[in-house]
C-alpha positions in Angstrom: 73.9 93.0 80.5 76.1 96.3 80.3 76.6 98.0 83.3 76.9 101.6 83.0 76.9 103.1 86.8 80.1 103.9 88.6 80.5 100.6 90.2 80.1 97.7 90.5 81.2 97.5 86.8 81.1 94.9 84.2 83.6 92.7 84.4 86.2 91.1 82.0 86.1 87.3 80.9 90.1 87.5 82.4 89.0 88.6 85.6 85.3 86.7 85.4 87.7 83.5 85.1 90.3 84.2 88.1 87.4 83.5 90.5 87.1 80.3 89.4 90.6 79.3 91.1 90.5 76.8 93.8 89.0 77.6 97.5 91.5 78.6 99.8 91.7 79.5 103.3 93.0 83.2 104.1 95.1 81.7 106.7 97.2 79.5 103.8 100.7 80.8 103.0 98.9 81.1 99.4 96.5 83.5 100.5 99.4 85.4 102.1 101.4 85.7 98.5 98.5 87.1 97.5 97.8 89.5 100.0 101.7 90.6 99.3 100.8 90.7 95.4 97.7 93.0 95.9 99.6 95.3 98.5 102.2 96.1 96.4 100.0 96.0 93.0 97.6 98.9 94.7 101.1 101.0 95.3 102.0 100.6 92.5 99.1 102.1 90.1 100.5 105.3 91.2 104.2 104.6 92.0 103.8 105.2 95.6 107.2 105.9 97.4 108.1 103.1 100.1 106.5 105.8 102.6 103.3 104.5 101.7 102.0 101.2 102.1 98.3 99.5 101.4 95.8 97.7 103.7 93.5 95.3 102.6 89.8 94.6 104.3 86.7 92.6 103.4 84.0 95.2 103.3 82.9 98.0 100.7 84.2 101.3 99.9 82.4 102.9 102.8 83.8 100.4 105.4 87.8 101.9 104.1 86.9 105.4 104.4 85.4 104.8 108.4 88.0 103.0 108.6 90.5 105.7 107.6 88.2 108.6 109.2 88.0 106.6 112.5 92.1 105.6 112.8 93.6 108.0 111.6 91.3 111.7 113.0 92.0 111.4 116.5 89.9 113.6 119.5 92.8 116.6 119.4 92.5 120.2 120.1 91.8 121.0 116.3 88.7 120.5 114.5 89.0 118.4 111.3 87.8 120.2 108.1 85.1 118.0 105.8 84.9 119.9 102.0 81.5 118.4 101.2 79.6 119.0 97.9 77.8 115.3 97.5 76.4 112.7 99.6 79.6 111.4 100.4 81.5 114.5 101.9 78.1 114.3 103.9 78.7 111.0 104.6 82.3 111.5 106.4 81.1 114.4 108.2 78.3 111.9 109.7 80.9 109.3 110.2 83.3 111.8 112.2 80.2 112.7 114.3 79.5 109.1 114.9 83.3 108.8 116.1 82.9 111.7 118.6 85.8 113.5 116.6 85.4 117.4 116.2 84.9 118.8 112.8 83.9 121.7 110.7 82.2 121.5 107.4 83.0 123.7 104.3 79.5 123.2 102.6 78.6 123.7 99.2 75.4 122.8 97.4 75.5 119.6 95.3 75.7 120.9 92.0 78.8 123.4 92.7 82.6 122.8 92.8 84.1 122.9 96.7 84.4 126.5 98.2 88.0 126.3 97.9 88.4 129.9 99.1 86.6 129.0 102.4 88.9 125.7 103.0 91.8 128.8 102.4 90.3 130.5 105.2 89.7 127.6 108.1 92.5 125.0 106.8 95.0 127.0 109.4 92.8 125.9 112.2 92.3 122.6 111.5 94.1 119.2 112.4 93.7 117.6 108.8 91.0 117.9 105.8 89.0 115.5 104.6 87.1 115.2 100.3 85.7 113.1 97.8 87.8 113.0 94.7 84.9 111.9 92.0 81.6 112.5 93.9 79.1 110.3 92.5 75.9 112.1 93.4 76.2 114.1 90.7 79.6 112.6 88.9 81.4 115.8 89.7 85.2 115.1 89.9 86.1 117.4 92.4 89.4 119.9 92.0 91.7 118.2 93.8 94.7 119.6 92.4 93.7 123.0 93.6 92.8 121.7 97.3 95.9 119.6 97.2 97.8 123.0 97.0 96.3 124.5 100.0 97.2 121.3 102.5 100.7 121.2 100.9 100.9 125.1 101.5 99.4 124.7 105.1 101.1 121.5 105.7 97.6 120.2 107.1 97.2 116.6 105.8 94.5 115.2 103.5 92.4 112.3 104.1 90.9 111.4 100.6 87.7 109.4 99.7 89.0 108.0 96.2 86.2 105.3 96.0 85.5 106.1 92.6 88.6 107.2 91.4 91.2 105.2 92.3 92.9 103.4 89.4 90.8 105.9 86.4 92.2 109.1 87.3 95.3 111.1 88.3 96.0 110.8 92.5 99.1 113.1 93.2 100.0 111.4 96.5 103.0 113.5 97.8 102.5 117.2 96.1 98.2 116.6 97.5 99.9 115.8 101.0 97.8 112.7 101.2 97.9 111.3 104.1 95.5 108.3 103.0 93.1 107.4 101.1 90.2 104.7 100.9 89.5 102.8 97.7 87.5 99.6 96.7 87.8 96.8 94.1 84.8 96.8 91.9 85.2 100.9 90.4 87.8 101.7 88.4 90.0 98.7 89.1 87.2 96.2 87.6 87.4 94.0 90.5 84.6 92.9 92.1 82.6 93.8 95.1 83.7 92.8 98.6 88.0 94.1 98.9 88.6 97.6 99.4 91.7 99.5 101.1 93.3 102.1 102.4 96.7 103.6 100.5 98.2 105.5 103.9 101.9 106.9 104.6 103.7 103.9 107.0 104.4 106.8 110.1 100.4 107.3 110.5 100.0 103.3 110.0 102.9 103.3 112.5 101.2 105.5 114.9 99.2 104.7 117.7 95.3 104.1 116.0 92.5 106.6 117.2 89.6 104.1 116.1 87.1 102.9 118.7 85.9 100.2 116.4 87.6 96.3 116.3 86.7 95.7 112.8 87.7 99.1 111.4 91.0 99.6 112.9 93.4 100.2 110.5 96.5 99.7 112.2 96.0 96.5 113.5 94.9 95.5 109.6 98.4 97.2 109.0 100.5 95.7 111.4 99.2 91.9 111.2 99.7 92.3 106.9 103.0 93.2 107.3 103.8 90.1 108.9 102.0 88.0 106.8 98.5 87.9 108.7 95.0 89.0 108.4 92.8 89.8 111.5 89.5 88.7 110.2 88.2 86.2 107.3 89.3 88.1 103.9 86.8 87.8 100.7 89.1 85.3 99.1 87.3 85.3 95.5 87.2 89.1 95.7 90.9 88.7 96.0 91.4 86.7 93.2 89.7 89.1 91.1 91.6 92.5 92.5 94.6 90.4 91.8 93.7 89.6 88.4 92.4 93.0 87.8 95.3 95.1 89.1 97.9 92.9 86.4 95.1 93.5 83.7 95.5 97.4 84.1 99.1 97.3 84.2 99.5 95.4 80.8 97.0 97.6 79.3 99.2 100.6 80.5 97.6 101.7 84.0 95.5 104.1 84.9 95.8 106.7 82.4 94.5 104.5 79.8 91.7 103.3 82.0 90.9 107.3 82.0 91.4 107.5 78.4 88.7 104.7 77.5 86.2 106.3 79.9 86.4 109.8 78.1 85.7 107.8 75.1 
């Protein structure tokens, strides 16, 4: 079987066979160089400066972004602003709501781009906004150079759902402002299902959290991997894919190949 959808994607026989390595406990300081390798491998598919640092969690795409949209949006005096054209722009809205955070919503109807000159007009007013990069309702990759612009220009920070982009096409981390964003395994990495993450700046990781959740509380994820720990059991198979599939991209020449064989 071929898979054609966005993920989960087929996978290679070099990363089919890495989950075949021996069960381990992700307590074992063998799970921990591995944690280390995958950190610093998801950094480096964009040559992240040492501001930024990656979090691993067992969960899927969706549980990084809440996780990202409940830690790092706190309950302040400005609204967040959601630029939602797709399911999932809809879907951090609802999860913002669900977190009691304040928000606005830059609508636009599924089949257009994002109403960038309506983000022009309400980013001055808000506390941080919030995309999808490819939004896989209707496979629109959304302009994120343009909307990047604006939050450098306003110096509002952006908070980026780059489920389905991460590792196939171009994330400008610093001239964007990106703040953070949420990724999983099994897109455009070729991992499998079960690892995602969240590529943040250290000073927000650093930061007091804002999540009310246990499980989705990204600093504590942060602050335990930096010392070599994990706060809950990690998918250790799905790590010994990521970690597989994150040396597989490199040696065939990183992401902009990746988005190279799927114009072809």
């Amino acid at each position: 079987m071929k898979l054609l959808n966005p993920g989960p994607v087929t996978l290679t026989e070099r990363v089919r066979a890495a989950l075949q390595q021996p069960d381990l406990c992700h307590r074992e300081p063998e799970f921990f160089q591995m944690q280390r390798r995958i950190r610093e491998g998801l950094t480096a598919v964009y040559d992240c400066s040492d501001e930024y640092a990656s979090v691993l969690m067992t969960g899927s795409g969706t549980a990084a972004v809440e996780a990202m949209v409940g830690s790092l949006v706190g309950p302040g005096e400005k609204p967040a602003l959601v630029v939602a054209n797709g399911v999932y722009g809809e879907r951090m809205a609802a999860m913002l709501h669900r977190h009691g955070r304040r928000y606005d919503v830059v609508h636009s109807a599924w089949t257009e781009p994002m109403d960038l000159a309506a983000v022009s007009e309400r980013i001055g007013q808000s506390a941080c906004v919030l995309a999808v990069h490819h939004e896989t309702t209707t496979g629109r990759l959304n302009d994120l150079a343009s909307l990047g612009e604006l939050c450098r220009r306003f110096q509002v920070p952006l908070l980026l759902d780059a489920v389905s982009s991460f590792g196939g096409e171009e994330i400008r981390f610093e001239e964007w402002n990106l703040q953070a964003c949420a990724a999983t395994a099994n897109k455009c990495l070729h991992g499998v299902p079960g690892i995602s993450f969240v590529v943040a700046r250290r000073d927000a990781l650093e930061a007091p959290g804002h999540s009310p959740a246990l499980y989705l509380d990204l600093q504590n994820y942060y602050a335990l991997q930096e010392k070599d720990g994990s706060p809950f059991t990690q998918a250790v198979q799905a790590c010994y894919g990521l970690d597989e599939a994150l040396v597989e991209l490199r040696d065939q020449g990183g992401w902009r190949v990746r988005r190279d064989l799927y114009r072809q």
